[in-house]
Every structure is written in C-alpha cells, then in structure tokens.
Wavefront OBJ file of the C-alpha trace (Angstrom):
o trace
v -8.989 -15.531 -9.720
v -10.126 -14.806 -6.077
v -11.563 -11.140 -4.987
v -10.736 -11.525 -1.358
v -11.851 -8.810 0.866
v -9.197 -7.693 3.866
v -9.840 -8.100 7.011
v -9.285 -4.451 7.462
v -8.315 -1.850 4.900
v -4.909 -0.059 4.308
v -5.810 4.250 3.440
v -2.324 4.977 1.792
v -2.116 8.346 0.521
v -2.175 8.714 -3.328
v -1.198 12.599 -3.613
v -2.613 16.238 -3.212
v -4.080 15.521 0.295
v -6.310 12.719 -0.763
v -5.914 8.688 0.301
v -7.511 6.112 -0.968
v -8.901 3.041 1.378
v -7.661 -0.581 0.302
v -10.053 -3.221 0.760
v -9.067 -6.460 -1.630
v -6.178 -7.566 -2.824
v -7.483 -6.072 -6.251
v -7.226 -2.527 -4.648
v -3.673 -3.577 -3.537
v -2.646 -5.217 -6.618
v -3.654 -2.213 -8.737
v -1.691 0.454 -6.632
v 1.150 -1.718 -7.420
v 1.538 -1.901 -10.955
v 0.226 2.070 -11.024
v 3.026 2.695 -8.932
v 5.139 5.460 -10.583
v 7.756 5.697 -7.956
v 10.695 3.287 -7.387
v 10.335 -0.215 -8.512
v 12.423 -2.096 -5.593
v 11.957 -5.489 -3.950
v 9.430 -4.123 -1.756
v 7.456 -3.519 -4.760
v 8.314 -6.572 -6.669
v 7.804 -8.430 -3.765
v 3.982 -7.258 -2.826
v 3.560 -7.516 -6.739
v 4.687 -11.067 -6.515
v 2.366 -11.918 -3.200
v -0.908 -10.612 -4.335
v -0.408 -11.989 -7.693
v -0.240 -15.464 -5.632
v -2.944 -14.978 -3.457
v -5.646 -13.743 -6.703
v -4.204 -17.248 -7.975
v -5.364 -18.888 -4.392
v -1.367 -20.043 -4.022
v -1.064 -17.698 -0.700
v -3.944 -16.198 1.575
v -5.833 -12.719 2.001
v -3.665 -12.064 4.809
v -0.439 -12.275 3.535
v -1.040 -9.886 0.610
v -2.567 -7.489 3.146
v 1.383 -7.901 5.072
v 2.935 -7.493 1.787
v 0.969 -4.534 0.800
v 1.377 -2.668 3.866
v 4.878 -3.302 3.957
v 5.618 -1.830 0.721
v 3.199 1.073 1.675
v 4.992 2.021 5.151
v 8.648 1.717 3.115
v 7.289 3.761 0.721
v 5.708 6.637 3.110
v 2.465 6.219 1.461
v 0.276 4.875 4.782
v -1.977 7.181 4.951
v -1.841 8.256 9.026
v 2.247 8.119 7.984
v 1.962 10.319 5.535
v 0.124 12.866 7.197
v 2.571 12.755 9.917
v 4.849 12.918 7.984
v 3.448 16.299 6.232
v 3.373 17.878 9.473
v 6.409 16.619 11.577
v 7.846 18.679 7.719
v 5.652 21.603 8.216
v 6.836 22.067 11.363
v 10.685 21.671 10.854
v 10.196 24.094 7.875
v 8.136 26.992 10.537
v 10.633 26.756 12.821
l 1 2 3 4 5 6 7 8 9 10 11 12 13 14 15 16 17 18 19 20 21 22 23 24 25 26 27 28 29 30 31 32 33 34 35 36 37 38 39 40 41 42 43 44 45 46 47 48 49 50 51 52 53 54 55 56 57 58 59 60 61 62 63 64 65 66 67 68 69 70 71 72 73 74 75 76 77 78 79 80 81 82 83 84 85 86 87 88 89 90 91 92 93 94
C-alpha cells in the first residue's frame, strides 16, 4: 500500500467552523468512508480511485481530482464552504 503525499492539500470543512487539511490519499481515503452524508457516485467514485492509487493501479494525482471533486459536489471545500456560510448569512440579514 502506497502513502503518497499530494502535491498540494485539499482543507474541506468537517463541521462547527473547523476544516481539516488533506495531504495523502490516506487523509482522502478516510474522509470518504467517514462520510455520513449521501453515498452517490461522486462518493463511490473517489472511494473507488484512492482505493486504486494506495494499490499503485492509478497515481497521486488522480485521487487528489477525485477527492476534490467529490468535496466541491459535496460543499465541503473548505474556501466553498465558507463562502458559502456567508453568501447564507447575508441572504438571511437582508
């Protein structure tokens, strides 16, 4: 099993104001079967690409794609989800 190292990490936001920077495709592979929202093909589908690249049968960067993916469909990208949280707030003020 490879621990490979992005070139750059993902921060998805993992609740009550707080993200979480991912590094490996470890980091990324355990988000993904914590995940307690919907299980769709975005989610099977990173599941399915970082289990292939810890196995060496696809690369670092396509598990990074994969995982980023599933985390901007999902809302969870961390500079998303702030902006998110605000473009809210200030629909809700107004």
């Amino acid at each position: 099993m490879k621990h490979v190292k992005f070139d750059q990490p993902i921060s998805v936001f993992i609740g009550f104001g707080s993200s979480r920077e991912i590094e490996s495709i470890i980091d990324a592979y355990d988000i993904l079967i914590e995940w307690h929202g919907i299980r769709d093909l975005d989610h099977s589908g990173a599941i399915e690409v970082c289990r292939k690249a810890l196995h060496g049968e696809r690369t670092g960067k396509d598990a990074r794609e994969a995982f980023q993916w599933f985390a901007f469909n999902k809302g969870i990208l961390a500079e998303d989800a702030y902006s998110h949280a605000a473009q809210a707030f200030r629909s809700n003020a107004a």
